[in-house]
Structures are given as structure tokens and as C-alpha cells.
C-alpha positions in Angstrom: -15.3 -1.8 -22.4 -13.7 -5.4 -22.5 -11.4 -6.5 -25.0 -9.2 -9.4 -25.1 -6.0 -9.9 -23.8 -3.4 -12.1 -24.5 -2.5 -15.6 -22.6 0.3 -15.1 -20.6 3.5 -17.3 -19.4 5.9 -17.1 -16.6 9.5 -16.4 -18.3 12.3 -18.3 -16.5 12.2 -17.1 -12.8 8.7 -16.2 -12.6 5.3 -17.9 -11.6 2.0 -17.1 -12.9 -1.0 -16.6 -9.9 -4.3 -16.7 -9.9 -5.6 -13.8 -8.0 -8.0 -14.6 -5.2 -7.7 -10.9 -3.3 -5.7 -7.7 -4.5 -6.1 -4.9 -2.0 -6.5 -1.2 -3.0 -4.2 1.2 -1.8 -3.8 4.8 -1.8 -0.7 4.2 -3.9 -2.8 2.9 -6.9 -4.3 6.1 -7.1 -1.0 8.1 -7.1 -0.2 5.9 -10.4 -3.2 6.7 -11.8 -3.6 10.3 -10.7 0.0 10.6 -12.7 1.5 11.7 -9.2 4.6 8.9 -9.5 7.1 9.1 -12.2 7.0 7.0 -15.7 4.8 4.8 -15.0 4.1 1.4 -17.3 1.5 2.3 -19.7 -1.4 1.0 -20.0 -0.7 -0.8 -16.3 -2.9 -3.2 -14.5 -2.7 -1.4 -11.1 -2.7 -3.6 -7.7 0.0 -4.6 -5.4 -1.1 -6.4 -2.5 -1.7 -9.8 -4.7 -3.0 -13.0 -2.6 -3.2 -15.8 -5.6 -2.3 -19.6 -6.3 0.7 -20.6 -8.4 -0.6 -22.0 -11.0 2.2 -22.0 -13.6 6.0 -21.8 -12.7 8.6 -20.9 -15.0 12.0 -22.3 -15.7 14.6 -22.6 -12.8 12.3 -21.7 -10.3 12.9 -23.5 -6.7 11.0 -23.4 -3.3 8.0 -22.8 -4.9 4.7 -25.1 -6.5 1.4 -25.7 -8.0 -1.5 -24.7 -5.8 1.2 -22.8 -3.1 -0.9 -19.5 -2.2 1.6 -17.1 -2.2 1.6 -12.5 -2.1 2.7 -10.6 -4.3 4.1 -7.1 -3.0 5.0 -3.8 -4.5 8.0 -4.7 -4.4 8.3 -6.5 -8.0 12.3 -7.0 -8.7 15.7 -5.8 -8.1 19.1 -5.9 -10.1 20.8 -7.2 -7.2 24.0 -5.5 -8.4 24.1 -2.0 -7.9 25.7 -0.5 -4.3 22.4 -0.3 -2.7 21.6 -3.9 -3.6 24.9 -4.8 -2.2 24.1 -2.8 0.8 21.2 -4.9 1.7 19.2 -2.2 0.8 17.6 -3.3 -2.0 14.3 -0.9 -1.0 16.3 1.8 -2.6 18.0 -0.1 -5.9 18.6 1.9 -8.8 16.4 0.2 -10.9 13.7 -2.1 -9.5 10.3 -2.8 -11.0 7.4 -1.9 -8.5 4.1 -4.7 -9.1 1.1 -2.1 -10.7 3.4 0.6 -11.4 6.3 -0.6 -13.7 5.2 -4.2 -14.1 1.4 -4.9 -14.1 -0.3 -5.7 -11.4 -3.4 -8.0 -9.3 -6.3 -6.2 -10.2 -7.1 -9.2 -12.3 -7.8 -12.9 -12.7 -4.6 -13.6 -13.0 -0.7 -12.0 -13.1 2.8 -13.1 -13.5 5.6 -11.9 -10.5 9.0 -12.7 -10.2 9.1 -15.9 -7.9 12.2 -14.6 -5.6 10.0 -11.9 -4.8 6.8 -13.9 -4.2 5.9 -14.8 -0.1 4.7 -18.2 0.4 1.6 -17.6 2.8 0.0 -20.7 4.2 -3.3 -21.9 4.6 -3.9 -19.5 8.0 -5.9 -16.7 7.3 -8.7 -15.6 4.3 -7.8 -14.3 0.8 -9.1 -11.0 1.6 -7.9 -10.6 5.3 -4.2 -11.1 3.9 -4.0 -8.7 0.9 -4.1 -5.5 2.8 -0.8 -7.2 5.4 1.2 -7.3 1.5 1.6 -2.8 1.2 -0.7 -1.4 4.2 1.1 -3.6 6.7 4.9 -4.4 5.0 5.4 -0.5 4.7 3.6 -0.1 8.3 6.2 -2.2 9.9 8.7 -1.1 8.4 8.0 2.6 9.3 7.2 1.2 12.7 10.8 -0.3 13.0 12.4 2.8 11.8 10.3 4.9 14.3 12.6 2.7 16.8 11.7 1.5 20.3 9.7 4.5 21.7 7.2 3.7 23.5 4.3 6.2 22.5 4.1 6.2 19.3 1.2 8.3 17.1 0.0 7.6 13.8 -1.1 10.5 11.1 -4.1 9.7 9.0 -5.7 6.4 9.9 -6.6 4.6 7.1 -5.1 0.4 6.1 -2.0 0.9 7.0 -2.5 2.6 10.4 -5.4 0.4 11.3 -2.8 -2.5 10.6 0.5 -0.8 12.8 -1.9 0.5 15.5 -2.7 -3.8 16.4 1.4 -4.2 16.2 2.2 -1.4 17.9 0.0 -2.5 21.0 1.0 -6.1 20.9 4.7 -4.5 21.1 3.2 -3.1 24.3 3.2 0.7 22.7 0.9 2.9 23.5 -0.7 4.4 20.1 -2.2 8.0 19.6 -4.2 8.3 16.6 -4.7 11.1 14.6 -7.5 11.8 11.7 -8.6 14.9 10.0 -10.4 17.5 12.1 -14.1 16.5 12.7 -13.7 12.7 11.5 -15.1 11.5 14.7 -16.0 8.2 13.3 -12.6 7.1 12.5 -11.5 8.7 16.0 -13.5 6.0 17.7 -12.2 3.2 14.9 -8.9 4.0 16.3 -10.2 3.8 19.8 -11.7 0.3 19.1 -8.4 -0.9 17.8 -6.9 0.3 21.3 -5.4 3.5 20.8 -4.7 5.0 24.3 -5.8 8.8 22.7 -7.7 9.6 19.3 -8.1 13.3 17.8 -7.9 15.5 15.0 -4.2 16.4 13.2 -4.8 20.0 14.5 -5.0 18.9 18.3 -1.7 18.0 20.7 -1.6 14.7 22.0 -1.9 14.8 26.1 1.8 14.1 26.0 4.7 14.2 24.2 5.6 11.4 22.0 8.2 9.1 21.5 7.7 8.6 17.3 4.7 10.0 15.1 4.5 8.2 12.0 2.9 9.9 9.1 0.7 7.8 6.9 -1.1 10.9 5.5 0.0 12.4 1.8 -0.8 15.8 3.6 2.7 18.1 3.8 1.5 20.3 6.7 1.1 17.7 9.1 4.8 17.4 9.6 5.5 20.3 11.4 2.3 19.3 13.5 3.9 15.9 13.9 7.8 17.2 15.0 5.9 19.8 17.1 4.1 16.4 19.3 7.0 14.4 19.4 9.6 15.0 22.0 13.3 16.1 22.5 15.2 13.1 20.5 11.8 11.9 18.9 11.6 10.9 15.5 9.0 11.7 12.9 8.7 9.2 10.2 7.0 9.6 6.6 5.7 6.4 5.2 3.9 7.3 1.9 5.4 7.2 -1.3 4.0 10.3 -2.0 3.3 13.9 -0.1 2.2 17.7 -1.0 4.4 20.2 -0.5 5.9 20.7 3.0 5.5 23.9 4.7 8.5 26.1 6.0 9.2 25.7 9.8 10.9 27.1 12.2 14.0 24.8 13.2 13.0 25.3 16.7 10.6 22.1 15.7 13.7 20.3 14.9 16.1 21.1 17.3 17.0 19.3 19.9 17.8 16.1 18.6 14.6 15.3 16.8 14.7 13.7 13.5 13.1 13.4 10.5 13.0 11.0 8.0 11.4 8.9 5.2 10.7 5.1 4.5 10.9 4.0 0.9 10.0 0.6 -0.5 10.2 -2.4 1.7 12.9 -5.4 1.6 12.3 -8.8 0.9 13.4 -9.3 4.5 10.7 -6.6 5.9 8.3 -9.3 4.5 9.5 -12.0 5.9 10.0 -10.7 9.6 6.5 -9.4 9.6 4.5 -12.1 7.8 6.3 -15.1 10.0 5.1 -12.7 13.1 1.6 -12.0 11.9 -0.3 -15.4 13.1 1.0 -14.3 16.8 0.4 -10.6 17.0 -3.9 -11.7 16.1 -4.0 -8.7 13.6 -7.7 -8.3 12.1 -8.2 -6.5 9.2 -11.3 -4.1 8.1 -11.9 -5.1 4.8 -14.6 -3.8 2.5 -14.5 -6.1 -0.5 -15.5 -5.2 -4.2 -16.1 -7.7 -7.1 -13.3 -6.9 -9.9 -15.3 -5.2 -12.4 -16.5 -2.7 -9.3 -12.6 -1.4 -9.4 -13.5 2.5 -10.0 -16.0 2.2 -7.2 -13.1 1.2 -4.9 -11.1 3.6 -6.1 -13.4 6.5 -5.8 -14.6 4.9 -2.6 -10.9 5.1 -0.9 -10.8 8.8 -2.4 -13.3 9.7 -0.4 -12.6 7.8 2.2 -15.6 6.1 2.4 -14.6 3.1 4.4 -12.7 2.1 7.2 -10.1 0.1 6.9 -9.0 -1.4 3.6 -10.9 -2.3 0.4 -10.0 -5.4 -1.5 -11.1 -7.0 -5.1 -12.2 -10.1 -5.4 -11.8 -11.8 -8.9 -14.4 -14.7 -7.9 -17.3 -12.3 -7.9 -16.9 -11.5 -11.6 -19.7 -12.5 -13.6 -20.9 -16.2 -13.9 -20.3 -15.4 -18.1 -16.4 -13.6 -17.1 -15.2 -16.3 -14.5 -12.2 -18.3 -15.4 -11.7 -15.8 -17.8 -8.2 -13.4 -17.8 -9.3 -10.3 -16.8 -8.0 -7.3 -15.7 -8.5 -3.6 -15.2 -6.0 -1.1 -17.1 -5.3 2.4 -16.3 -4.3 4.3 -18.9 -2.3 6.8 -17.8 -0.5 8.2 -20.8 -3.4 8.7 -22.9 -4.8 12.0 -21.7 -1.5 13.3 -20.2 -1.0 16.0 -22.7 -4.2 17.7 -21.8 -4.0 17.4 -17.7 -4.9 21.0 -16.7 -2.5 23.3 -14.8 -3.3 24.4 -10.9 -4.7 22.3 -8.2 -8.3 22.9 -9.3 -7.4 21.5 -12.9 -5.4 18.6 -11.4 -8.5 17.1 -8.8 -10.3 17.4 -12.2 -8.7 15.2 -14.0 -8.3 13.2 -10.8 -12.2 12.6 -11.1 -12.6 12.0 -14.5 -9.6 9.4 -14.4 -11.4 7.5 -12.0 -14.5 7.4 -14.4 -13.2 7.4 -17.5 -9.9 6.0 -18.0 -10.1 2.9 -16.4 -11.1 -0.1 -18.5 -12.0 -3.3 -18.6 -10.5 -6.0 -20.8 -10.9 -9.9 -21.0 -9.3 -12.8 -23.0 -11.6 -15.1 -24.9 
């Protein structure tokens, strides 16, 4: 269904961007699946936003005309509470997250707030850097906090681990990847990208590990995970979202090894990775959709049917839609009231939100 939508302008401190790439992540889907808590409704999903300024609001510096530039979840901060003052302004008590609180790239064009816009360059393609702006920001970050170990294995291999596994081996670490049982495909993706070992989450690595970094959103691998790391290892979860955890016995724990959880990323996350990226030669697996295909990506990252990353691209709307402000709303809040209860109920709705609720709207 298309409707129009109104002309927007940057308010003081923002820019407006055309969007050449917005990558789709797993995240998206969490929004939409109503798995993340109050939501902006309708939203324009989309948080890995490759675009052109092509409007700049008042009081805006550093920044101009034509500058490509990414947009990351990461949408604002209030710079004043402790955690802000901290330098920890992944965890401020109350930020704006870009396609979850504030709308989003999955259209033509969107508005960000400037200080949290990263100026990009001309080195690289559209689509090759929108998956770096989530998949690989939260990746380093959770590689960082996985410290200096030097075996290091990666749960679920999808963007993001695809992404880590390239840094992790240009940081001369040794990667072990791990993909659901019988995925043999993505066991040899991993293997192309360098991993030393590749197997399913119910096998042991040949050796302990130094760090296991969970990318998954599945609970139970994290007792498989602190089982294959070693005395003082750490065990990282890096989604924003998980199922339930399973009890374990503290056995798996003991012994110095520790467990813990990224959140977010920091302006400064972005900028130490993206000024490394031209050296460490990442290459990104893209499969690339035309806008209007956005519930094919979507259901396509569901069930996994790429490797890699999937990214829109605005500039294969339509020859009648381009030029045009499009975007692609989810709304979430309309048929909250009737999700059904249990698991079965929820992947339900799941499905039918990826066909239904989703819709298209332009401006004239």
C-alpha cells in the first residue's frame, strides 16, 4: 500500500541523508517481532544507514552537502546523566536508537542527529559499508571486551561474525566458528573467511578457548560457550536480545571465567573501528534487495537464507518511485492486543508480521 508522507527537515543539530544502502539486521526484526521494549510506532526500521547529506540543520559543524556519511543505531544521547558522564554513553538513561525510537534508513531518505553521524569517505561501495555501521560496530566492540585472547570463537555466524572473524585474524587471532548443527554450508563460509576450526554449537572446539563471543539470540548456547572457553576465559553476549538461559551448574563458571554482555556502542567504538577498516581489507557478503523487496529481506534473514548480510538499495526503486521519499513502516502497535500466547502463537504472528504489517508509503 503506498501513501504519502510528509517532506521532512533537519531541526537544529541534525542533517537530512539520502540513503544509498541500509543494511538489515537481525535487530530489525526484534523491533518488529515486538521482542524490544516501546518501540516508536509506526517506525521506519533500519540502522546501518550509508547516505549523502543533503540538508543540514542549524548549528551544525564538521559536516556538508554531498559528505557521505553512516548512520548507526546509536541515534542520540542526553549527555547528562552519570553514564553519559562516565563515558559510557552505550548505556544512557535515555537515548534514541535509529529504527527503533527514531525512524530509520529503510527509505529514500532520513533525518539523524549530526553528532552522531560518521563521515565515511569515498573508499569503499554503498552497500559494502552498511553492514560495518551495526554487524561490525557491535562486533568490535564485543571483540574488544572479549580482551586479548588469542583463540577466540564465535556463536552463530551470520553479518556480524562474518565481519569480526576478518578482524579477529588480521589481529593475528585464531577464530573458531560455530553454526547450528548440520549447517555445513556456513561451516565452510567460516572456513573461507579463515577460521582455524568450524562446527556445529553442540561440538567442543579442539581446544580450549581464550573468549567465545555469542552472536546467536539462542540462550542455551551459553553454557555450551563457558563450557569451551578456559579457566579465566570470558564469554561475551553481543545481541541485544536472547531466549531464556538455561540453569547451569557453577562448575561452568568457576574458576575465574566470566560472563558478560555488550550493549549499544559509543560514538568512540565507531570511530576506532571505521578509521581502522581501510587497513584490516574487510570484505563483506552482501545480498542486496531493491527497497520495496524489504519483507523479502526480512523473511530471507529469518530463515537464514543468505550468507553474510543483506542490504536495501533505494536506487532500484521503480523508474515511476525514484526521487521519491519513500520508506517502509512497521507497524508494530496495531495488532499488539491480539499477539497470541505460547511460543507457537508468537512465531505466528512473527510470520504474518513479516507479510502483513509492513507497508509501503511514498510522498508525492
Amino acid at each position: 500500500m503506498w501513501t504519502d508522507l510528509p517532506d521532512r527537515q533537519p531541526a537544529a543539530g541534525e542533517i537530512r541523508v539520502k540513503v544509498l544502502a541500509s543494511g538489515v539486521c537481525r535487530t530489525d526484526l526484534h523491533v518488529l517481532d515486538g521482542e524490544l521494549p516501546d518501540p516508536k510506532s509506526p517506525i521506519i526500521p533500519g540502522h546501518e544507514i550509508v547516505g549523502r547529506i543533503d540538508a543540514i540543520g542549524a548549528g551544525v559543524k564538521g559536516l556538508s552537502i554531498g559528505e557521505r556519511v553512516g548512520i548507526p543505531w546509536l541515534g542520540r544521547t542526553c549527555g547528562v546523566c552519570p553514564f553519559c558522564r562516565r563515558h559510557q554513553e552505550n548505556i544512557c538513561d535515555d537515548p534514541l536508537f535509529t529504527g527503533y525510537t527514531r525512524d530509520g534508513g529503510f527509505a529514500t531518505e532520513t533525518i539523524a542527529v549530526a553528532r552522531f553521524a560518521f563521515p565515511l569517505g569515498e573508499l569503499g561501495s554503498d552497500v559494502s559499508l552498511a553492514p560495518l555501521l551495526c554487524a561490525g560496530l557491535i562486533g568490535w566492540r564485543s571483540l574488544v571486551i572479549a580482551g586479548e585472547g588469542k583463540k577466540v570463537g564465535l556463536y552463530g555466524f551470520g553479518a556480524a561474525a562474518h565481519i569480526i572473524a576478518q578482524v579477529a585474524k588480521w589481529r593475528g587471532r585464531s577464530v573458531y566458528g560455530f553454526r547450528r548443527p548440520g549447517d555445513i554450508a556456513t561451516q565452510a563460509f567460516a572456513r573461507s573467511l579463515g577460521a582455524t576450526w568450524a562446527g556445529g554449537s553442540d561440538e567442543m572446539p579442539p581446544e580450549p578457548l581464550d573468549a567465545a563471543i555469542i552472536f546467536s539470540t539462542v540462550g542455551d548456547l551459553v553454557p555450551s560457550a563457558l563450557k569451551a572457553v578456559r579457566k579465566g576465559g570470558r564469554v561475551v553476549c553481543a545481541g541485544i536480545h536472547m531466549s531464556k538461559i538455561p540453569s547451569f551448574a557453577y562448575e561452568l563458571l568457576w574458576e575465574e571465567r566470566q560472563f558478560v554482555s555488550v550493549a549499544n556502542l559509543t560514538r568512540q567504538d565507531g570511530i576506532d573501528f571505521l578509521r581502522q577498516v581501510p587497513k584490516m581489507g574487510i570484505v563483506t557478503r552482501t545480498t542486496s534487495y531493491p527497497l520495496e523487496q524489504a519483507n523479502k529481506a526480512l523473511a530471507d534473514l529469518r530463515a537464514g537464507r543468505f550468507e553474510g548480510a543483506a542490504v536495501l538499495v533505494p536506487g532500484r526503486l521503480p523508474v515511476a518511485e525514484q526521487g521519491r521519499n519513500v520508506a517502509v513502516w512497521g507497524a508494530l502497535l496495531w495488532y499488539a492486543d491480539v499477539v497470541p500466547s505460547g511460543r507457537a502463537g508468537r512465531e505466528k504472528f512473527a510470520a504474518l508480521k513479516v507479510q502483513q504489517i509492513i507497508v509501503l508509503r511514498k510522498a508525492a
